[in-house]
C-alpha positions in Angstrom: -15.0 6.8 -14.6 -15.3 9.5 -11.8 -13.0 10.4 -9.2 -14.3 9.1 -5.9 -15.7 11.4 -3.8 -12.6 11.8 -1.3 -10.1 12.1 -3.6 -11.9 15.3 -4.9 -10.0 18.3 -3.9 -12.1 20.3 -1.6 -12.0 23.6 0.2 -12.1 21.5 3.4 -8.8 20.1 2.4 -10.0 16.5 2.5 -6.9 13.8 1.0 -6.8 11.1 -0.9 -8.5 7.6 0.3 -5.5 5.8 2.3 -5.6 2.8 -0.3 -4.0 4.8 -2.7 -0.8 4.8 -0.6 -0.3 1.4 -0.3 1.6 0.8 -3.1 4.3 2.7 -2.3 4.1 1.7 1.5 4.6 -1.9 -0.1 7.7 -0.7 -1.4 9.4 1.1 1.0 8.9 -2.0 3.3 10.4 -4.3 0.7 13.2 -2.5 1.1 13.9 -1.4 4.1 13.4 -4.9 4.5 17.0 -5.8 2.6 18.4 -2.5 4.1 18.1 -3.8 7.5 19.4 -7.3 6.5 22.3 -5.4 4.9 23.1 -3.7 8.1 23.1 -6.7 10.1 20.0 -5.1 12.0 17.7 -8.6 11.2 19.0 -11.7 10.6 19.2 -13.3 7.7 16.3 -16.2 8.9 13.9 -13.0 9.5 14.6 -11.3 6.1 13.9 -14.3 4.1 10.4 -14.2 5.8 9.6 -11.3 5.7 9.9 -10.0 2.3 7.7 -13.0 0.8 5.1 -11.9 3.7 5.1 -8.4 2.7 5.4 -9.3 -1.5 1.7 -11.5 -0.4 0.5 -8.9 1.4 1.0 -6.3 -1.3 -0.8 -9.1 -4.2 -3.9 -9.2 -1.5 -3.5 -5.7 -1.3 -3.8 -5.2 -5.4 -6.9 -8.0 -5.7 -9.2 -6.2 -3.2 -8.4 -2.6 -4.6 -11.3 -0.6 -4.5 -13.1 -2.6 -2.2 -12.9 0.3 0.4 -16.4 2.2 0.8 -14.8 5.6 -0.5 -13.4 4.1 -3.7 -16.7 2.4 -5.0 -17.7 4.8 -7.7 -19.8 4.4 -10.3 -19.1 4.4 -14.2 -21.1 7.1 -16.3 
């Protein structure tokens, strides 16, 4: 499998596709989600909706991986 093209390394400095940050963007919501909670910041009627929202939303996430246009790539 190839490296799609824009997460090759360039002398234009291009980064990494955006998608491949999700996963950890996933988890720092999760738990700043039970941070906040802890702290008395959100209630507890808020946290118990949000973290199944953002556990959903992370699955979708996972299922439609490479979907993006920069991620298609070819197998040789």
């Amino acid at each position: 499998m190839t490296t799609p093209e824009c997460c090759t390394p360039t002398t234009e400095g291009k980064k990494c596709c955006p998608c491949k940050n999700m996963p950890a963007v996933f988890m720092i919501l999760f738990g700043l989600t039970f941070l906040l909670r802890a702290l008395g910041v959100i209630s507890i009627h808020a946290a118990s909706i949000a973290w199944p929202v953002i556990v959903i939303v992370a699955g979708l996430q996972f299922l439609l991986r490479g979907m993006c246009k920069c991620c298609k790539t070819e197998t040789k």
